[in-house]
N, C-alpha and C positions, 0 to 999 in steps of 0.2 A: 370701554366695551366695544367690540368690534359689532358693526352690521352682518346679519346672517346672511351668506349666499344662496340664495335662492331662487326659483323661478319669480315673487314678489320682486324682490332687488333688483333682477333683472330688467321687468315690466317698469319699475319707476325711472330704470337710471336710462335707459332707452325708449321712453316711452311714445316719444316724437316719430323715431324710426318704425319703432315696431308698428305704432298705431297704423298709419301710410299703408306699411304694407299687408297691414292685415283687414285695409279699408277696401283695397283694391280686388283681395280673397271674397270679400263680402261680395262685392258687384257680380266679378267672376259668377260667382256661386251661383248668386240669384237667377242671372242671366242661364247657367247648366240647368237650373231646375225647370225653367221652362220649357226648355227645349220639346220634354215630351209632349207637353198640351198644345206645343206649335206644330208638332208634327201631327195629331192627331185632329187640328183645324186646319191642315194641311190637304190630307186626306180628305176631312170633309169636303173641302173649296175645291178639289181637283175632282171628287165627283160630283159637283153641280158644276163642274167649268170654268171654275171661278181660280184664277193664279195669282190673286193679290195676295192671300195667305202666302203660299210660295216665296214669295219676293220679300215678304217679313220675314220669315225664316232665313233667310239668305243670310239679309244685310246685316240679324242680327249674331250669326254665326262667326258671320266674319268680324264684326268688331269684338264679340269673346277671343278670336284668336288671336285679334292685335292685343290686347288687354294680358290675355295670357302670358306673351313673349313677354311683355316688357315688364311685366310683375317678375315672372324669373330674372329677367338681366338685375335686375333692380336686390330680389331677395340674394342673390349671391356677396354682394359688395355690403351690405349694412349684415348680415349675420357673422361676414366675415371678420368684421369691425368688432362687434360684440366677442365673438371667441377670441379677438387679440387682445383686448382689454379684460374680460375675464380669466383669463391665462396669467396674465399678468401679475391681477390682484390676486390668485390663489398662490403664485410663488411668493409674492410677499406674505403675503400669511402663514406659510408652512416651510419657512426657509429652512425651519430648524429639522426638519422630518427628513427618514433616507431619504435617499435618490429615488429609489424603487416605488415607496407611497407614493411620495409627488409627483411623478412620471405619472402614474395610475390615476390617480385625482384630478388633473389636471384633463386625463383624457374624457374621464367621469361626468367633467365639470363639461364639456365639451358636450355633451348628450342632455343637458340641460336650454342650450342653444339649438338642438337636433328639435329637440322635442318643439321651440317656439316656429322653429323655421317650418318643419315637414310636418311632423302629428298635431300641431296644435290649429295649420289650416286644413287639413283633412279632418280635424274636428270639426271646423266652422261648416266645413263643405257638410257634413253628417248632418249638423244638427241643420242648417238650413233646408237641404234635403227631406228630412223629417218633420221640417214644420208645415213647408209648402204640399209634403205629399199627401200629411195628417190633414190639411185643410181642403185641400182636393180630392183627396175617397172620401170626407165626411161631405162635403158638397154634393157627390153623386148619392152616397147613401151613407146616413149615419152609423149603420152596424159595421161598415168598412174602417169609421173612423175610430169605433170603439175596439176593434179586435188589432187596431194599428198602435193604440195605446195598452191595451193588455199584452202584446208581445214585446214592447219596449222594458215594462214592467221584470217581467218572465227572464226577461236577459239579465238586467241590473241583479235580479235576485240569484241568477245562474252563478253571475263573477261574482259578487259578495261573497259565495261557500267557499272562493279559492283568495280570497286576497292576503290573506296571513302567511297560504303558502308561497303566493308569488314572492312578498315580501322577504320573507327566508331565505327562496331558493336565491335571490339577487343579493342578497348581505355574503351567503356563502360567494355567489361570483368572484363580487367584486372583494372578497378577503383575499382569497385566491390572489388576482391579477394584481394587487399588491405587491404581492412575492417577487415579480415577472422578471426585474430590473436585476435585483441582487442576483437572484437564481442564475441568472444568466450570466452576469457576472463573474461568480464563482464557479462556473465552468464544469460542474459537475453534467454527467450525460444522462446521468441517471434522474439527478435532482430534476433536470428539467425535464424529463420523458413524465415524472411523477406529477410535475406541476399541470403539465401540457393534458395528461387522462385525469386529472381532477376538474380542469375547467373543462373538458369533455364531459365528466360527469354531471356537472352543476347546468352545463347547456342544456343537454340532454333533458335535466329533470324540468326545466323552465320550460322545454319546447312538448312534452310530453303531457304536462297539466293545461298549456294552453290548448292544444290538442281535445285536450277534454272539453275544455270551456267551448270551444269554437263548434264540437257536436254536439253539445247539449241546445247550444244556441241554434245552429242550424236549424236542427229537430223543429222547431216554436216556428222558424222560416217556415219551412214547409208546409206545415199546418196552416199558415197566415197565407200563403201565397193560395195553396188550393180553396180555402175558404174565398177570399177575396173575389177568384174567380168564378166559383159557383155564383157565388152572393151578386155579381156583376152583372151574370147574364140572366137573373131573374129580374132587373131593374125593367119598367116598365117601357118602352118605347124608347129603350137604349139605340144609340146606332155604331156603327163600326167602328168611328173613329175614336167615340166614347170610351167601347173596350178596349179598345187598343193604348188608350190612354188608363184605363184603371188597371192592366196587365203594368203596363210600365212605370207608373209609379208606385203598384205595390211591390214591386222588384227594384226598385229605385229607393224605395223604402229601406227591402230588405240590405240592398248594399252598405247604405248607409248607416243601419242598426250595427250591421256586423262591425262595422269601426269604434263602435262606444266601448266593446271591452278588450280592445285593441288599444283605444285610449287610457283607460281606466289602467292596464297592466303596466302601460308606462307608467302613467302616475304614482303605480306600485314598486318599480322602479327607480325612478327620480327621486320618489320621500325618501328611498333607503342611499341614495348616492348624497343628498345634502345634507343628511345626517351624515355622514361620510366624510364629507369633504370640510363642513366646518368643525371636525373634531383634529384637537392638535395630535394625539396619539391612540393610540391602544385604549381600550377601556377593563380591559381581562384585569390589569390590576386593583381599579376599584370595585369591578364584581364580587373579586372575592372576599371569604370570611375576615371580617374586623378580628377575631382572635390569630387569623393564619398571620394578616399585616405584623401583630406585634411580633411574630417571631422574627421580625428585620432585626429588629434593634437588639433583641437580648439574643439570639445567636451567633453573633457575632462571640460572642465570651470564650464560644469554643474554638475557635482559632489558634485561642493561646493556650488551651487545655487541651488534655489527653483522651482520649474515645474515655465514655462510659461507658460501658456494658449493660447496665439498671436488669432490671427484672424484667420477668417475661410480661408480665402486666402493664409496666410503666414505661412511658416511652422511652426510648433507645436511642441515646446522644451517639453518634457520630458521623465520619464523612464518607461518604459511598459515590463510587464513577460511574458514571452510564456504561452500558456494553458498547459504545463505540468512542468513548476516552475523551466524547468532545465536553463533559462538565461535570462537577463535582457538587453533589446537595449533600448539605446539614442538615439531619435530622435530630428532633428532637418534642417534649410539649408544645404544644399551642401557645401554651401561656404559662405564665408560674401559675404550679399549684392544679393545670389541668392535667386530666388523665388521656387527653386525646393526643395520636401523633402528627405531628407538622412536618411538613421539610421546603427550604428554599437553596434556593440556587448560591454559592460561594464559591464558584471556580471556576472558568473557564478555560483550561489548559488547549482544547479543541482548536481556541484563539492562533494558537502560534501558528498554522498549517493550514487553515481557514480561514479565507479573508471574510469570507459573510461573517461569520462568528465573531472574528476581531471586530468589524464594523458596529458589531450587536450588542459589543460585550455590557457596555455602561449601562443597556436595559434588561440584559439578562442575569445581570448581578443584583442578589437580593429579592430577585423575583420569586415568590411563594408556586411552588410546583406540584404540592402534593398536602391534602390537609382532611381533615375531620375523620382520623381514622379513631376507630375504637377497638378496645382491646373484646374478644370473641371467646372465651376460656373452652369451651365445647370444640369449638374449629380451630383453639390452637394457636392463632392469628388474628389478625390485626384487620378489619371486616369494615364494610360501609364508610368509606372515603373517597377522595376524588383525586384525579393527577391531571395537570395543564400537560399539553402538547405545546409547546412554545414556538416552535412552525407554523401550524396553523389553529390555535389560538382557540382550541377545542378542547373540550373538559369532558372526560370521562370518570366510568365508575374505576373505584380500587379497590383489591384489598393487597396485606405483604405478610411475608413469612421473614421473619432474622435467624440464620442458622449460621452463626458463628460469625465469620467472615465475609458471609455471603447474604444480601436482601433481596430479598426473590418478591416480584409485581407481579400482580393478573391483573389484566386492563380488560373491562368489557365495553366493548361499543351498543349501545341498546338500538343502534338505528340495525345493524347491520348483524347481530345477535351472536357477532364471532367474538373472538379474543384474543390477548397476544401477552403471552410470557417474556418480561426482561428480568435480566439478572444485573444487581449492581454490586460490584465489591467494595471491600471497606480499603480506606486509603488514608495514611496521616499525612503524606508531605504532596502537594501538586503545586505544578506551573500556576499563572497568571490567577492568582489568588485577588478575590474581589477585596477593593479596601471601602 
């Protein structure tokens, strides 16, 4: 049994590296977050006269920004290390998968490194930030420290409402970017303009929900900041330098708040990328119905046999093409003996003219396409079923009409409320016949 790749995995097998440089993040940090209450005993010692504050501030400026340089020289060369060894062990693992996945995974895998390098000490930075500024307005006045903790609160519960959809809209992405390698490939101008406005789409919906998140969030800011500040200047025998200091770390605050569900969406990201990356293929086949599966094995029979016609009630044995000649499904029951209509995929003639297709064939063969239809005697047809899109790995509603020669589909998309009519003919003999 293989080790799961994970950000865990990651943290153990480099634990050495990472820690170093995320001790050095820690200092950093500490050192940023004073900065305002240097400045602000700053202020004070420059109006009593006094410039030893001053000269603390100075020298300690200056060793954050030695500090700073040399954490970055330093985080370039050890992340860099981790993405070559991670890359690595993802092509051994998924040697068997296209080009196109792997290519995709691999870069996937790659934003698992993004996130320990960039977001994960912009985390540290956040939360240090927020512990030093929570302990410093509640020092000046404890109602600053409580409305610093109820706005934290406020946010968390804000991304909670959206995290099922970040997670969706990033599954959709990276389905998508899968495609990217073969599409490309295959050289179609079309195929890829279609690929290229789908991940346009999928962006679009990821940057359009966090958009929301980020003004809901705001909104609590705002509220916390003018609170803070009312609340500040009624403190009793406040002085300038005081305010100036509870201004800036309740804004210091607020900066750093706004990064937790900034955090948090990657998190909603990266769960959906490592479930991703350590699956060997596709899951759309074991999603579906255990009676569609069996019809692999027993359709196969008609291969050798002649189209049924059956009744208009009972399913309807035969081979039918898609409108554009790239495949052939057998239809027929579900199972012996059931009354619902099944169809899987038995042909691939598309293959000969089609190198993506060719490449595809050995999983597109036998793959269940269309299943749980029921017969509708009032409507005539064939009602409450589903059909797979084998591109992209999407299941809609069906129903079908059999008028002699001809299988007529209505596909409904419930997100988008449209539909689309295909027509498939009935066929005995085709090319590249699955064995």
């Amino acid at each position: 049994m293989q080790i799961k790749i994970d950000l865990p995995f990651i943290l153990r097998t480099f634990r050495n590296r990472i820690a170093l440089t995320w001790g050095i993040v820690l200092i950093e940090n500490i050192l940023i977050a004073l900065i305002p209450l240097l400045i602000g005993m700053t202020i004070d010692g420059l109006l009593t006269g006094r410039t030893t504050e001053l000269f603390w501030m100075v020298g300690i400026l200056s060793g954050l920004g030695v500090i700073a340089v040399g954490r970055r020289v330093y985080d370039t060369r050890t992340y860099g290390t981790i993405r070559l060894h991670l890359g690595s062990e993802l092509q051994r693992r998924s040697s068997t998968l296209q080009v196109s996945k792997r290519s995709a995974r691999i870069d996937m895998s790659r934003e698992l490194v993004d996130f320990l390098e960039q977001d994960a000490p912009e985390l540290i930075t956040a939360i240090i930030q927020i512990a030093v500024s929570f302990a410093i307005l509640t020092y000046f006045d404890v109602r600053l420290g409580i409305s610093s903790a109820v706005v934290v609160l406020g946010m968390i519960c804000v991304y909670a409402c959206f995290h099922r959809r970040f997670y969706a809209y990033n599954a959709s992405l990276n389905a998508q970017r899968e495609q990217q390698v073969d599409l490309l490939s295959a050289g179609s101008r079309l195929g890829v303009f279609r690929h290229l406005r789908s991940l346009r789409r999928h962006e679009v919906s990821i940057s359009d929900t966090e958009a929301v998140v980020y003004g809901g969030i705001f909104f609590l800011q705002i509220v916390f900041i003018a609170f803070n500040l009312f609340q500040g200047a009624g403190i009793p025998g406040v002085t300038a330098g005081q305010i100036f200091s509870i201004a800036s770390y309740s804004w210091e605050y607020v900066e750093a708040a706004l990064l937790l569900p900034v955090a948090l969406q990657s998190w909603s990201r990266l769960s959906e990328i490592t479930t991703r990356i350590n699956s060997q293929d596709s899951k759309v086949f074991d999603a579906l119905p255990k009676q569609c599966r069996s019809l692999v094995g027993t359709m196969s029979v008609l291969l050798l046999a002649s189209v049924v016609p059956g009744q208009a009630d009972t399913p309807v044995e035969g081979f039918w093409i898609t409108e554009d000649e790239s495949l052939v499904v057998a239809t027929g029951a579900c199972e012996e003996g059931s009354s619902e209509l099944c169809g899987i995929i038995v042909g691939v003639p598309g293959a000969t003219r089609d190198a993506a297709l060719s490449r595809y064939k050995s999983q597109l063969c036998g793959l269940p396409i269309l299943w749980d239809l029921k017969w509708a005697p009032q409507a005539d047809r064939w009602v409450e079923g589903k059909i797979l899109d084998p591109e992209t790995e999407k299941i809609y509603d069906l129903s079908a009409t059999f008028k002699g020669p001809v299988l007529q589909l209505q596909v409904s998309n419930d997100q988008s409320g449209r539909g689309l009519s295909l027509t498939w003919q009935s066929i005995s003999k085709f090319d590249e016949v699955c064995q």
